[in-house]
N, CA, C and O atoms as CSV, one atom per row, in Angstrom:
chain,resi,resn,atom,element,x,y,z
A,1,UNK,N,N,0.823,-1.185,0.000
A,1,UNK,CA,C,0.000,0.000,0.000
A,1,UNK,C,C,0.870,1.252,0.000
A,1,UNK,O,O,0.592,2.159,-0.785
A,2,UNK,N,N,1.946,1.364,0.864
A,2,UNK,CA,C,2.897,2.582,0.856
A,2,UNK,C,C,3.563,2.594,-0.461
A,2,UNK,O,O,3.718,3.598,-1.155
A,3,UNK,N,N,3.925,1.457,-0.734
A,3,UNK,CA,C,4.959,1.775,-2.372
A,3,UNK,C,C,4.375,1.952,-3.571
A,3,UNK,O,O,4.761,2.327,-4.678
A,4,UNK,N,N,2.882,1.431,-2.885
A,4,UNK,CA,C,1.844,2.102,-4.191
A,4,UNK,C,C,1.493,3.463,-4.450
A,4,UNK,O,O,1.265,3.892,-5.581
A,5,UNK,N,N,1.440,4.304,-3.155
A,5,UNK,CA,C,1.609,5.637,-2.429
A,5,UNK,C,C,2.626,6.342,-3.155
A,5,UNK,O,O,2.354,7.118,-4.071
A,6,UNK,N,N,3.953,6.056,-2.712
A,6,UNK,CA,C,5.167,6.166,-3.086
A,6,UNK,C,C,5.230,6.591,-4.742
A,6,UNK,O,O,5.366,7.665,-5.327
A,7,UNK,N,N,5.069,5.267,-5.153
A,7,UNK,CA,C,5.034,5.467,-6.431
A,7,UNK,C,C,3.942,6.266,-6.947
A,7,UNK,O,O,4.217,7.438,-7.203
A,8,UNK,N,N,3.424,6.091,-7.037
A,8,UNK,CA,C,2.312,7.363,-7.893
A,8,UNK,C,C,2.234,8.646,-7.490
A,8,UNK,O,O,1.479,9.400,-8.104
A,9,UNK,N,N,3.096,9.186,-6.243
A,9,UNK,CA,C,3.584,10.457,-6.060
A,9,UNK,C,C,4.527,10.866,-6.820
A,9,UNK,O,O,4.565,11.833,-7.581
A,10,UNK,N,N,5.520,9.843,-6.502
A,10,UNK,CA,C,6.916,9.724,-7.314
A,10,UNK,C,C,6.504,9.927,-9.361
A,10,UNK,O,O,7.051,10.636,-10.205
A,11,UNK,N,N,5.827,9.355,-9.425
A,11,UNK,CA,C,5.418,9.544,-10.845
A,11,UNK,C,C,4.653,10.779,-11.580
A,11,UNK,O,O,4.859,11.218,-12.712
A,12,UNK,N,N,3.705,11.214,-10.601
A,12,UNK,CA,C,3.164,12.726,-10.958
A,12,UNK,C,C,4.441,13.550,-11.731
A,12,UNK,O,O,5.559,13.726,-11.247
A,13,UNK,N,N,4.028,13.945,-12.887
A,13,UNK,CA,C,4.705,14.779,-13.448
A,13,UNK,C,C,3.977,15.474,-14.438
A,13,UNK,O,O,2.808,15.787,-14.213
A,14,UNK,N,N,4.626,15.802,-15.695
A,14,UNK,CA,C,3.751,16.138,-16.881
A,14,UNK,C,C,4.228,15.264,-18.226
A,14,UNK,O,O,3.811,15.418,-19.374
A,15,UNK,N,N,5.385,14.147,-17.674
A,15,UNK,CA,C,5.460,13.335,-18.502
A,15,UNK,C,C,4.584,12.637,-18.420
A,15,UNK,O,O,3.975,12.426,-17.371
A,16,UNK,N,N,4.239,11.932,-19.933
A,16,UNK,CA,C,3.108,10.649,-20.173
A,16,UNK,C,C,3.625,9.155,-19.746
A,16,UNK,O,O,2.798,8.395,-19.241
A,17,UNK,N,N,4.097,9.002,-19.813
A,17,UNK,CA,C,5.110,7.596,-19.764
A,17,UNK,C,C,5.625,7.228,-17.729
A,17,UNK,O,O,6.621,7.667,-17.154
A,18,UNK,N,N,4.552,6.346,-17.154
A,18,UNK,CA,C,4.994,6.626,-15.901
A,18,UNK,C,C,5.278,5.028,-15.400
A,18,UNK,O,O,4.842,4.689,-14.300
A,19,UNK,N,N,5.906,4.207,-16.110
A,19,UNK,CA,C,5.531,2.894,-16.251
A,19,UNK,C,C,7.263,2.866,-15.419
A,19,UNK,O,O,7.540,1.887,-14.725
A,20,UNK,N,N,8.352,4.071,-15.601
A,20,UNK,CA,C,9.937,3.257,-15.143
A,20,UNK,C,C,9.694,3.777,-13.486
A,20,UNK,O,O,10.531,3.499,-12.628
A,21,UNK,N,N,8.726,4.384,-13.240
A,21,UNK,CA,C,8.569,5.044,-11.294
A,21,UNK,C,C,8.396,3.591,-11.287
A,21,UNK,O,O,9.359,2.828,-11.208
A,22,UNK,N,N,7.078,3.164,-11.377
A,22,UNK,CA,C,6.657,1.971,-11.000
A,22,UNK,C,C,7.500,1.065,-10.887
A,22,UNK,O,O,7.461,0.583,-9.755
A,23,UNK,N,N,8.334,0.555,-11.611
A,23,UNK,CA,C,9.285,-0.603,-12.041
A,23,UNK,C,C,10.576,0.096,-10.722
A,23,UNK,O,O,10.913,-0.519,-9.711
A,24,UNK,N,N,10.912,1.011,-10.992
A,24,UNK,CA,C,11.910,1.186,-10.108
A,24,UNK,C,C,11.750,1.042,-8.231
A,24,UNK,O,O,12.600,0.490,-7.533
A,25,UNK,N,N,10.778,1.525,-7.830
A,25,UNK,CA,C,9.962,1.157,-6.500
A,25,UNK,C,C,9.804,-0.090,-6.328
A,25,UNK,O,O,10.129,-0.681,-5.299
A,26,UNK,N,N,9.291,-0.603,-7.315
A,26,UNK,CA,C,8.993,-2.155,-6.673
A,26,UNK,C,C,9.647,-3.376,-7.083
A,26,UNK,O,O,9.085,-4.452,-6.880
A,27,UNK,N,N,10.589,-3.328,-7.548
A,27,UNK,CA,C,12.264,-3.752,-7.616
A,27,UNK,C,C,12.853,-3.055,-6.554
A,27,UNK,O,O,12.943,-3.826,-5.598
A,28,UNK,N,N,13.310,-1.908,-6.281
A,28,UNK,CA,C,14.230,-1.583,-5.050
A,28,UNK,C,C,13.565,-2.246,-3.728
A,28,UNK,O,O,14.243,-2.615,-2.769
A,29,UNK,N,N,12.348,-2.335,-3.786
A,29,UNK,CA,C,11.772,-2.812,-2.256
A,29,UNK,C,C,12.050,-4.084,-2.324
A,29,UNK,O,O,12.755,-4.604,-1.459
A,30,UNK,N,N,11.480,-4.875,-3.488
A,30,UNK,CA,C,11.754,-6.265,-2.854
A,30,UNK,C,C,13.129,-6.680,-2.945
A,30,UNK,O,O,13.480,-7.641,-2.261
A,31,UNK,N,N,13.915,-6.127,-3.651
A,31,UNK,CA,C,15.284,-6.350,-3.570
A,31,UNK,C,C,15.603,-5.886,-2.384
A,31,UNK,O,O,16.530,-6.512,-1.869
A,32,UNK,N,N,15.163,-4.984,-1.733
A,32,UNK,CA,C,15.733,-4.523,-0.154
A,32,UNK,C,C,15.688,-5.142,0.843
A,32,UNK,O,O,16.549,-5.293,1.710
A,33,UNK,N,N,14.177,-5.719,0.727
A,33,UNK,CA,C,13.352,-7.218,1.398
A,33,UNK,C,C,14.351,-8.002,1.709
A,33,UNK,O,O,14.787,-8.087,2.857
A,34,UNK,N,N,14.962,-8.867,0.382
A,34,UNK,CA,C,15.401,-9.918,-0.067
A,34,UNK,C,C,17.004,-9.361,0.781
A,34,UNK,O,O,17.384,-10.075,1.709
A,35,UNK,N,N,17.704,-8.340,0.482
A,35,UNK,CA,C,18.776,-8.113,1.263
A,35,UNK,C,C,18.717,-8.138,2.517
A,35,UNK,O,O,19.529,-8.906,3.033
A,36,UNK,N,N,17.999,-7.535,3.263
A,36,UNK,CA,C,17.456,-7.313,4.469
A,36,UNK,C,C,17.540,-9.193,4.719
A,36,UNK,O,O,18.556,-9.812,5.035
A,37,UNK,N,N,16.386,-9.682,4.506
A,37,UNK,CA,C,16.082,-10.679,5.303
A,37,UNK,C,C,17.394,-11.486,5.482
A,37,UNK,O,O,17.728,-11.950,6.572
A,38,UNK,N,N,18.186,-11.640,4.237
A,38,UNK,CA,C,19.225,-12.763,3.934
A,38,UNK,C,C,20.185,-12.322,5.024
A,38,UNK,O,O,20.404,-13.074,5.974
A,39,UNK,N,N,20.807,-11.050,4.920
A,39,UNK,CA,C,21.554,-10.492,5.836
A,39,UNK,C,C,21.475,-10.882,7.301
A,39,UNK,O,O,22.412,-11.336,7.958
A,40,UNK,N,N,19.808,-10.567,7.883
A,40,UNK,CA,C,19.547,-11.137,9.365
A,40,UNK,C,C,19.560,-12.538,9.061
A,40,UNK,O,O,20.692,-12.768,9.487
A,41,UNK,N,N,19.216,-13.470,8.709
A,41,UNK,CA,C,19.689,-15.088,8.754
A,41,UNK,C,C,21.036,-15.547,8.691
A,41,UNK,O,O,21.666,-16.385,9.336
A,42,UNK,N,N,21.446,-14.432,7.313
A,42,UNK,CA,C,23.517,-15.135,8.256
A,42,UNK,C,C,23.439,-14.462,9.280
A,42,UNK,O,O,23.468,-15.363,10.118
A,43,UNK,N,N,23.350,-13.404,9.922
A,43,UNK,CA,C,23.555,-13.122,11.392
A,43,UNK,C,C,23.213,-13.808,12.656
A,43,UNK,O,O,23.817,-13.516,13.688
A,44,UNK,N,N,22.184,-14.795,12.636
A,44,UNK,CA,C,22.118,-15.728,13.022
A,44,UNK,C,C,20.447,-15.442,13.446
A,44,UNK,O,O,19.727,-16.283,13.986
A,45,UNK,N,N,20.055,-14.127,13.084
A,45,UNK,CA,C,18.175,-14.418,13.343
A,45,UNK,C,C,17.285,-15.227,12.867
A,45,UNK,O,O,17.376,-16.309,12.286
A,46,UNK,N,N,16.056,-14.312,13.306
A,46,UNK,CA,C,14.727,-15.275,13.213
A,46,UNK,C,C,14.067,-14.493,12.368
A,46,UNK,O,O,13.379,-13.624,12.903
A,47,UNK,N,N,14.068,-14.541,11.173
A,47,UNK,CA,C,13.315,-13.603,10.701
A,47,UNK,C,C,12.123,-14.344,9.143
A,47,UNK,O,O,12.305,-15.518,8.823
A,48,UNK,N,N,11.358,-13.751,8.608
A,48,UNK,CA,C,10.958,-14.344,7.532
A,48,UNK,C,C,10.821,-13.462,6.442
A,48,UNK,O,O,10.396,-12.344,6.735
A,49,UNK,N,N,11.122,-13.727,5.035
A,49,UNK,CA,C,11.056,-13.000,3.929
A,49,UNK,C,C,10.055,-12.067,3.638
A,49,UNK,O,O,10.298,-11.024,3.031
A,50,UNK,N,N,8.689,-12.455,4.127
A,50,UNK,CA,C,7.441,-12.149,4.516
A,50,UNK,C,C,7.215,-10.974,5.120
A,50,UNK,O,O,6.655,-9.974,4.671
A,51,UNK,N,N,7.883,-11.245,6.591
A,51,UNK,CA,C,7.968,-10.229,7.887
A,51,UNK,C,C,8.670,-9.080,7.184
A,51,UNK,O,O,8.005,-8.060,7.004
A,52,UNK,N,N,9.821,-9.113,6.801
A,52,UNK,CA,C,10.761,-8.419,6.373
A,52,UNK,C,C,10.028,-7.708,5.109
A,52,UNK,O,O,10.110,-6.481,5.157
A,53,UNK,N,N,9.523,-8.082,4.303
A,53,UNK,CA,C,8.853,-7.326,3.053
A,53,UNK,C,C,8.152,-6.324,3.922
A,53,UNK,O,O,8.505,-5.144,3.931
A,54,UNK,N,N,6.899,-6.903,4.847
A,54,UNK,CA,C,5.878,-5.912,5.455
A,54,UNK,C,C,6.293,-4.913,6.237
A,54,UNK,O,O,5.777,-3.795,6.251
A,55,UNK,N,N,7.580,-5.400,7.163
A,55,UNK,CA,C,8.071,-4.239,7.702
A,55,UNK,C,C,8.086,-2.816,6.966
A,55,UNK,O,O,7.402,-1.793,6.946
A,56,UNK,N,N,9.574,-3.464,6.207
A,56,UNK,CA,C,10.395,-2.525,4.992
A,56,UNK,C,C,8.874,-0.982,4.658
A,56,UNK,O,O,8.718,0.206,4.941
A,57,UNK,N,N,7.931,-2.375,3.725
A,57,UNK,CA,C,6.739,-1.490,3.326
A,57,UNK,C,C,6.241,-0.460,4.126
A,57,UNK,O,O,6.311,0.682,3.673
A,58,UNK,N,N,5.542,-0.719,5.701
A,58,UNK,CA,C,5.137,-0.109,6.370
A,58,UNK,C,C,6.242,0.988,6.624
A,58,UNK,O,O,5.911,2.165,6.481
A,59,UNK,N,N,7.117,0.778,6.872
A,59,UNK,CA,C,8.381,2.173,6.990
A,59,UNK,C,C,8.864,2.798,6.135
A,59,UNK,O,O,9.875,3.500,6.162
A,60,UNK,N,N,7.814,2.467,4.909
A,60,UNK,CA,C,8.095,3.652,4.150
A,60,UNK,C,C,7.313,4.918,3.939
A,60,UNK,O,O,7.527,5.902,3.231
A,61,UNK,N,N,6.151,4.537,4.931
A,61,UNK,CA,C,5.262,5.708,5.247
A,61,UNK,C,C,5.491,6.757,5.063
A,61,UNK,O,O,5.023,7.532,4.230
A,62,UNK,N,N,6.948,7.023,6.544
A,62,UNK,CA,C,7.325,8.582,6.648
A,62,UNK,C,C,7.938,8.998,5.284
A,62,UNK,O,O,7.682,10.189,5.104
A,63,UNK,N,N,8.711,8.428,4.165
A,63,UNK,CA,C,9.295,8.835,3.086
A,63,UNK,C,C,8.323,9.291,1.933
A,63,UNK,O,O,8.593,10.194,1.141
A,64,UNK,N,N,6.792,8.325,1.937
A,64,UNK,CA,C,6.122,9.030,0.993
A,64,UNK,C,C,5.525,10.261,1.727
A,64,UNK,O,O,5.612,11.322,1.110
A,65,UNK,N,N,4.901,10.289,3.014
A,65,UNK,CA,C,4.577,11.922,3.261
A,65,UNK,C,C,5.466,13.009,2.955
A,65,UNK,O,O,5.101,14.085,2.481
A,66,UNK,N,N,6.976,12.601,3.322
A,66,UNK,CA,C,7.997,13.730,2.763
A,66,UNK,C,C,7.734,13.939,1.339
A,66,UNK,O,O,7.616,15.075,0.879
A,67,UNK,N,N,7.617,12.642,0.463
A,67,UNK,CA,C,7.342,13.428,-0.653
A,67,UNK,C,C,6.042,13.465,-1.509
A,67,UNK,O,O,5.907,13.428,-2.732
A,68,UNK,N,N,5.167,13.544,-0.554
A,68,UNK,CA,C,4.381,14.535,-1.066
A,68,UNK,C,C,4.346,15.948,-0.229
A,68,UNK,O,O,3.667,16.901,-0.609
A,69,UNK,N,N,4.950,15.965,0.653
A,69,UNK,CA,C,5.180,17.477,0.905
A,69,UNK,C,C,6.013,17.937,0.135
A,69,UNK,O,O,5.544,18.882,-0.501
A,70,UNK,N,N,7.191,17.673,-0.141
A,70,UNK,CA,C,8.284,17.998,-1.345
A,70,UNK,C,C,7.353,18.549,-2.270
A,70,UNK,O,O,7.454,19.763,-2.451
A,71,UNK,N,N,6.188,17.743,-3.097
A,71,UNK,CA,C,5.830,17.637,-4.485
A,71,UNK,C,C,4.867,18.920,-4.104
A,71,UNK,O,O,5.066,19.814,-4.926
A,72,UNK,N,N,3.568,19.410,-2.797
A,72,UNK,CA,C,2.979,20.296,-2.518
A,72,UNK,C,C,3.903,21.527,-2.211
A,72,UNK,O,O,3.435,22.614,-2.549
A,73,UNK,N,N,5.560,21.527,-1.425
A,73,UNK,CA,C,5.895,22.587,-1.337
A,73,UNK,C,C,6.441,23.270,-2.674
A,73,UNK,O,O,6.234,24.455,-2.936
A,74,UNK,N,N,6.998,22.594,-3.306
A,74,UNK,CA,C,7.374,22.605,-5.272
A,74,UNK,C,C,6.534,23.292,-5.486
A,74,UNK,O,O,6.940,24.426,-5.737
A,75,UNK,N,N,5.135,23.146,-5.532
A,75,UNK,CA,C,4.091,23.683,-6.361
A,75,UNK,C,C,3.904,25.056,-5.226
A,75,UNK,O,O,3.370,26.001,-5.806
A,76,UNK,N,N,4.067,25.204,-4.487
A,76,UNK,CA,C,3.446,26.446,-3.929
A,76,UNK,C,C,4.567,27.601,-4.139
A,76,UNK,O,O,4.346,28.808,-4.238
A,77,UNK,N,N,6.120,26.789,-4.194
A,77,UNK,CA,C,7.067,28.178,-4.606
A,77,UNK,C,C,7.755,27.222,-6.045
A,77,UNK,O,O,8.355,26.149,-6.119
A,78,UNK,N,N,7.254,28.364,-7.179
A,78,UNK,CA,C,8.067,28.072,-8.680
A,78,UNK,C,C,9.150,28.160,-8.715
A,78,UNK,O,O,9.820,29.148,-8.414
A,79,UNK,N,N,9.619,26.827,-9.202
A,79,UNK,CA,C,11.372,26.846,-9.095
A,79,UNK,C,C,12.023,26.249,-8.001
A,79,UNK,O,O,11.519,25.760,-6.990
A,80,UNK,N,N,13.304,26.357,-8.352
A,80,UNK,CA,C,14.079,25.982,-7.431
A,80,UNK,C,C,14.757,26.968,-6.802
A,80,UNK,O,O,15.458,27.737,-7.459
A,81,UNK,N,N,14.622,27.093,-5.258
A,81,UNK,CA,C,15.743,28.086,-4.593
A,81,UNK,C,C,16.197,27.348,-3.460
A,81,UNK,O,O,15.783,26.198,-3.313
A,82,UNK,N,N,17.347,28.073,-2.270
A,82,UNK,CA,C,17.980,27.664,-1.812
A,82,UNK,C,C,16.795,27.392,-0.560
A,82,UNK,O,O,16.891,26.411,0.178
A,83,UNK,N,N,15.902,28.192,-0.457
A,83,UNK,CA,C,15.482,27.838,0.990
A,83,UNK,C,C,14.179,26.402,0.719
A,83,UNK,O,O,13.785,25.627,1.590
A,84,UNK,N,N,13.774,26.432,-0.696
A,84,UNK,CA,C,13.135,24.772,-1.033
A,84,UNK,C,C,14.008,23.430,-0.478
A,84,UNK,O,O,13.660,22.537,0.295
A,85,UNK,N,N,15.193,23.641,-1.137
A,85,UNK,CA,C,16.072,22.779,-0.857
A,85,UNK,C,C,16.498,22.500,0.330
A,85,UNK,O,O,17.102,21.493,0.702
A,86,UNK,N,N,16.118,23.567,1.023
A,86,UNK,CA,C,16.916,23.766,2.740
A,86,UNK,C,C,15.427,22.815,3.360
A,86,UNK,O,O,15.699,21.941,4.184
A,87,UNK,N,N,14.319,22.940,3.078
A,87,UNK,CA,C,13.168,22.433,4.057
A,87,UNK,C,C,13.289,21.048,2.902
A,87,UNK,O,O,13.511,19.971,3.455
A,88,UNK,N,N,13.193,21.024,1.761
A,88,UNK,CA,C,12.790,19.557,1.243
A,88,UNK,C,C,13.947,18.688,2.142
A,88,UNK,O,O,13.818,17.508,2.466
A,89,UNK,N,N,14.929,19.426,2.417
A,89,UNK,CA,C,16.172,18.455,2.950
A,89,UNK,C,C,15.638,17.878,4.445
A,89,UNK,O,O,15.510,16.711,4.814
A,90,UNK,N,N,15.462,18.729,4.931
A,90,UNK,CA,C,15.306,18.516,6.949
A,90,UNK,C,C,13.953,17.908,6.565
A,90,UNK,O,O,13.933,16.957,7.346
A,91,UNK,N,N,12.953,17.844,5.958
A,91,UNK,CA,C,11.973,16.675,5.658
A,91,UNK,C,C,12.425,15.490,5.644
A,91,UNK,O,O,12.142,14.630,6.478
A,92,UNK,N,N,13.503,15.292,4.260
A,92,UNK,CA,C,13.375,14.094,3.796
A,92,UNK,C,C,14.385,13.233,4.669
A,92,UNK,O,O,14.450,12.011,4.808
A,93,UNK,N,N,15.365,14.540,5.366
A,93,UNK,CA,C,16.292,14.078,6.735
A,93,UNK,C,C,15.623,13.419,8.013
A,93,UNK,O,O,15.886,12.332,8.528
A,94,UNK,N,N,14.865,14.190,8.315
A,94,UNK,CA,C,13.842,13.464,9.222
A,94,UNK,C,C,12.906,12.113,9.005
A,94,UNK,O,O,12.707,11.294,9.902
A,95,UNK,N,N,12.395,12.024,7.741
A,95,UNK,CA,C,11.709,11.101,7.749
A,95,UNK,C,C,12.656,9.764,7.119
A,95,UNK,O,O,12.273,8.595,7.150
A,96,UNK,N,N,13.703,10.139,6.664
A,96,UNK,CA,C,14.841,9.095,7.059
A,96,UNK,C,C,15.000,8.248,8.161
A,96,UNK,O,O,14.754,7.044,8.089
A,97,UNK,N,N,15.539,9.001,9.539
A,97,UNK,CA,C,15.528,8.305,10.300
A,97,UNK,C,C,14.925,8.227,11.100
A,97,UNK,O,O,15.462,8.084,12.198
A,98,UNK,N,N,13.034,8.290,10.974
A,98,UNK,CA,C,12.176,7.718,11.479
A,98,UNK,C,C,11.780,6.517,10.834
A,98,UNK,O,O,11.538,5.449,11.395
A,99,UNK,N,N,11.715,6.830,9.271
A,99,UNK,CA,C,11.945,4.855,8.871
A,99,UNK,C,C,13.021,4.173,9.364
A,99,UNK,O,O,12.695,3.220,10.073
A,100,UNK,N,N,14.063,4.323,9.242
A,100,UNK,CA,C,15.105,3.477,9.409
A,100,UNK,C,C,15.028,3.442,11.162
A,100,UNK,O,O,15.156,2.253,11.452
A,101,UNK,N,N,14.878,4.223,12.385
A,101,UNK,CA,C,13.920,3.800,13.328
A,101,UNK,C,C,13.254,2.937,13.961
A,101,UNK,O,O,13.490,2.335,15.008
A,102,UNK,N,N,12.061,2.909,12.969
A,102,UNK,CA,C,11.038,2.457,12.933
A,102,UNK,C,C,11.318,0.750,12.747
A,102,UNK,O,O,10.905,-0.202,13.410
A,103,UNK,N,N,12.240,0.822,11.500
A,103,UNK,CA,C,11.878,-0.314,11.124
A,103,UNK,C,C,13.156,-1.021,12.377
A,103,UNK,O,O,12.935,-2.020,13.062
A,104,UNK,N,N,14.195,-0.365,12.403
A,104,UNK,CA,C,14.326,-1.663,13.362
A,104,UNK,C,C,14.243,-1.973,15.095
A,104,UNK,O,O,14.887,-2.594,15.941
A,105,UNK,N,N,13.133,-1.197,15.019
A,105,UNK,CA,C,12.379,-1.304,16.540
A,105,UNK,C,C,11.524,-2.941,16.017
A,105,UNK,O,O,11.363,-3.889,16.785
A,106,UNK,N,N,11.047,-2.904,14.437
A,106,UNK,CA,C,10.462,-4.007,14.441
A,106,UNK,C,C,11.514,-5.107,14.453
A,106,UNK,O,O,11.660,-6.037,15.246
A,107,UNK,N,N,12.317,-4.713,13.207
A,107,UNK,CA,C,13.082,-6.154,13.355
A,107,UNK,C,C,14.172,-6.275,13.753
A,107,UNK,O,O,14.963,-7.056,13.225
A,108,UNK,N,N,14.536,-5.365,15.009
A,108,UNK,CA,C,15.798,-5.421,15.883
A,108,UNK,C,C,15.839,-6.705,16.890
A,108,UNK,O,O,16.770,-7.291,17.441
A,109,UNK,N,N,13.988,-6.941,16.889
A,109,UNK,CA,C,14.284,-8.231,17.803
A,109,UNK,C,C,13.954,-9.480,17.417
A,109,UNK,O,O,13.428,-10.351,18.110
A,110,UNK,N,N,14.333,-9.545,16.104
A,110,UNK,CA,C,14.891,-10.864,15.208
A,110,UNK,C,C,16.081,-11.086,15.311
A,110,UNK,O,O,16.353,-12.284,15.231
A,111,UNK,N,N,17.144,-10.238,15.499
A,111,UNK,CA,C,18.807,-10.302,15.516
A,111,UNK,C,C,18.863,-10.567,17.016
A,111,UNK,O,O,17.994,-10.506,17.886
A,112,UNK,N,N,20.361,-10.929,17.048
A,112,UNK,CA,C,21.272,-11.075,18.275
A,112,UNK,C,C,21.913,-9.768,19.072
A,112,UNK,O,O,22.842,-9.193,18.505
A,113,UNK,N,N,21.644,-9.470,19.843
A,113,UNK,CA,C,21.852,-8.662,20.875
A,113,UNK,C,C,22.979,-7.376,20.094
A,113,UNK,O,O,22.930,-6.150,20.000
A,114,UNK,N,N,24.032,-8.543,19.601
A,114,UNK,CA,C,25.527,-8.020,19.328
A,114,UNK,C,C,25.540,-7.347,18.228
A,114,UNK,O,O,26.272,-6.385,17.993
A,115,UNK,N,N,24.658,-7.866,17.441
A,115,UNK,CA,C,24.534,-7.687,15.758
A,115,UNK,C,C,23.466,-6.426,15.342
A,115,UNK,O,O,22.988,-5.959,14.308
A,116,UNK,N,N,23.424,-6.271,16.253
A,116,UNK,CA,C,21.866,-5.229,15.678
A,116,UNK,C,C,22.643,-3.891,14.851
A,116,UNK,O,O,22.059,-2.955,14.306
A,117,UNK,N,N,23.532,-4.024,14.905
A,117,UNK,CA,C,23.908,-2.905,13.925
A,117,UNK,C,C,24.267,-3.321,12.824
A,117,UNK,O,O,24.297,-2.618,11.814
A,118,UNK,N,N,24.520,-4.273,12.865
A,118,UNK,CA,C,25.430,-5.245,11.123
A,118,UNK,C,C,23.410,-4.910,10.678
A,118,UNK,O,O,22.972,-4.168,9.798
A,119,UNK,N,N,22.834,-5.537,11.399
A,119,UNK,CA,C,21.122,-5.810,10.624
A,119,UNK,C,C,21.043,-4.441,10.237
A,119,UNK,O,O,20.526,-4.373,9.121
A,120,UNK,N,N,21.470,-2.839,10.894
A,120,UNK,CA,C,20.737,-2.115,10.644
A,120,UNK,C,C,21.626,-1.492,9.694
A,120,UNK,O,O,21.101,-0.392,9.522
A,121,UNK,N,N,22.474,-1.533,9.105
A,121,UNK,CA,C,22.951,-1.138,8.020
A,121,UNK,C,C,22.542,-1.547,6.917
A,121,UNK,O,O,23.176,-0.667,6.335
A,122,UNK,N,N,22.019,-2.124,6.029
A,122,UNK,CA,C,21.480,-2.218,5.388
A,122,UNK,C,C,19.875,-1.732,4.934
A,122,UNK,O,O,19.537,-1.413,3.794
A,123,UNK,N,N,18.949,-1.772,6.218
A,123,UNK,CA,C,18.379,-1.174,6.351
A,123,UNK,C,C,18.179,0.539,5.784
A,123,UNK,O,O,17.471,1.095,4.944
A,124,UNK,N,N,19.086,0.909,6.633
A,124,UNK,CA,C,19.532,2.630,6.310
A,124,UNK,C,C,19.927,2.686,5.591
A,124,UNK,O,O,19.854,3.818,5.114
A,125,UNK,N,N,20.711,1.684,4.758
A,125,UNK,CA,C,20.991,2.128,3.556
A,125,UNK,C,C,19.947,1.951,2.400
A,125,UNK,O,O,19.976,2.682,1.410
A,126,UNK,N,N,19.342,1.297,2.507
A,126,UNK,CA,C,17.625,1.116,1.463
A,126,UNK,C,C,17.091,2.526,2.100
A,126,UNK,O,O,17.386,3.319,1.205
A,127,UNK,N,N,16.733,2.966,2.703
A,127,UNK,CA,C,16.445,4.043,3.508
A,127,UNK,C,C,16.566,5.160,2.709
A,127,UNK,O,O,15.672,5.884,2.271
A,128,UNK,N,N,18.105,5.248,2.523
A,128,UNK,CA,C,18.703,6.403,1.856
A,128,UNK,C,C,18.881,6.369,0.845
A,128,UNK,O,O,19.242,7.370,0.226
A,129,UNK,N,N,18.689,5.172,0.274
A,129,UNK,CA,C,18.132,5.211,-1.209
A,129,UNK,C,C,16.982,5.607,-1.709
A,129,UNK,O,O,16.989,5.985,-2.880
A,130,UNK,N,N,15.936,5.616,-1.082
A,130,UNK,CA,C,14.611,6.182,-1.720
A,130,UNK,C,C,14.565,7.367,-0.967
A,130,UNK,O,O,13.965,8.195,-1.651
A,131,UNK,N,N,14.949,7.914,0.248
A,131,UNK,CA,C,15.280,9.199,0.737
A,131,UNK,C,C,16.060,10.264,-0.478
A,131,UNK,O,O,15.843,11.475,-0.514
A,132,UNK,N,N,16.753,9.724,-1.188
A,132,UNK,CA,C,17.861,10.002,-2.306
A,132,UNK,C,C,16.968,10.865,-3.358
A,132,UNK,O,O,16.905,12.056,-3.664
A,133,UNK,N,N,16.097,9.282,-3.886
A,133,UNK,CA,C,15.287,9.160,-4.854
A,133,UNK,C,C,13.886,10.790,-4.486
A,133,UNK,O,O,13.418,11.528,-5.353
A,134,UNK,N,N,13.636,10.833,-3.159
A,134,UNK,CA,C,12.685,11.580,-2.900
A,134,UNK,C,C,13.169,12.749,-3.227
A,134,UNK,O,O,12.840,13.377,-4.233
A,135,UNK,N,N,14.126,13.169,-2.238
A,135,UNK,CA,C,15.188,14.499,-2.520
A,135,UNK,C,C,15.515,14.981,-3.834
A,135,UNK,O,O,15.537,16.135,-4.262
A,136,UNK,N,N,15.754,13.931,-4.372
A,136,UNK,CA,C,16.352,14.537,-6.161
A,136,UNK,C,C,15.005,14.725,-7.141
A,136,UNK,O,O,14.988,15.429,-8.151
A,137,UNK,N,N,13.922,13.972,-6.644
A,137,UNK,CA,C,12.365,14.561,-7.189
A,137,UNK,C,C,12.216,15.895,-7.749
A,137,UNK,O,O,11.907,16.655,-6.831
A,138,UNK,N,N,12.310,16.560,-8.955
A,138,UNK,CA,C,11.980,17.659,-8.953
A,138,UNK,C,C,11.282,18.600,-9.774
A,138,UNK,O,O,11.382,19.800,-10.031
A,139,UNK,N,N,10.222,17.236,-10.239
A,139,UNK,CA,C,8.550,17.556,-10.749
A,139,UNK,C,C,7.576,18.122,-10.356
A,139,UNK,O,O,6.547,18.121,-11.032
């Protein structure tokens, strides 16, 4: 439901052709899934491919509200200036690391005590990839 969100924010434009948003969102997620989960099983958790998809999804909440605030503050000042860039940033900064957060409040307690940071790197880094993707938006 969020990457469906995601994406069709992400796609609003005035181009016709909105078929590579789509494809790109939902390839990076389940590929993130698929990293994510594999990662916590060599670490020695409990986790399932499943769990790990729904998480991921649900924590991407805070990244599509950033951008659709991005895409509503765009439209209210024409153009690009320095102080757009200054608030799209501390948005898409913030809602960074309330997903990445978020998500491993859920699946921090699939890992081993020791490891919870090996799990959460990857994480944050899918994170900051569509954080990236939001930020550089500039339809």
């Amino acid at each position: 439901m969020t990457m469906a969100l995601l994406t069709l924010l992400y796609s609003i434009s005035e181009e016709i052709d909105h078929g590579p948003a789509f494809a790109e969102f939902f390839a990076l997620t389940w590929l993130g899934s698929i990293v994510v989960t594999v990662n916590i099983k060599l670490l020695g958790g409990t986790i399932s491919f499943f769990q790990s998809a729904c998480v991921i999804g649900y924590c991407l909440f805070p990244l599509a509200v950033s951008l659709a605030f991005s895409k509503a503050f765009l439209m209210l000042f024409d153009g690009q200036s320095m102080f757009v860039f200054i608030v799209r940033s501390i948005t898409v900064l913030i809602s960074l690391l309330w997903s990445s957060y978020s998500s491993m409040q859920f699946l921090g307690h699939s890992t081993v005590s020791k490891r919870k940071a090996l799990a959460a790197y990857p994480m944050f880094l899918f994170y900051f990839v569509i954080a990236w993707m939001v930020l550089s938006d500039t339809d």
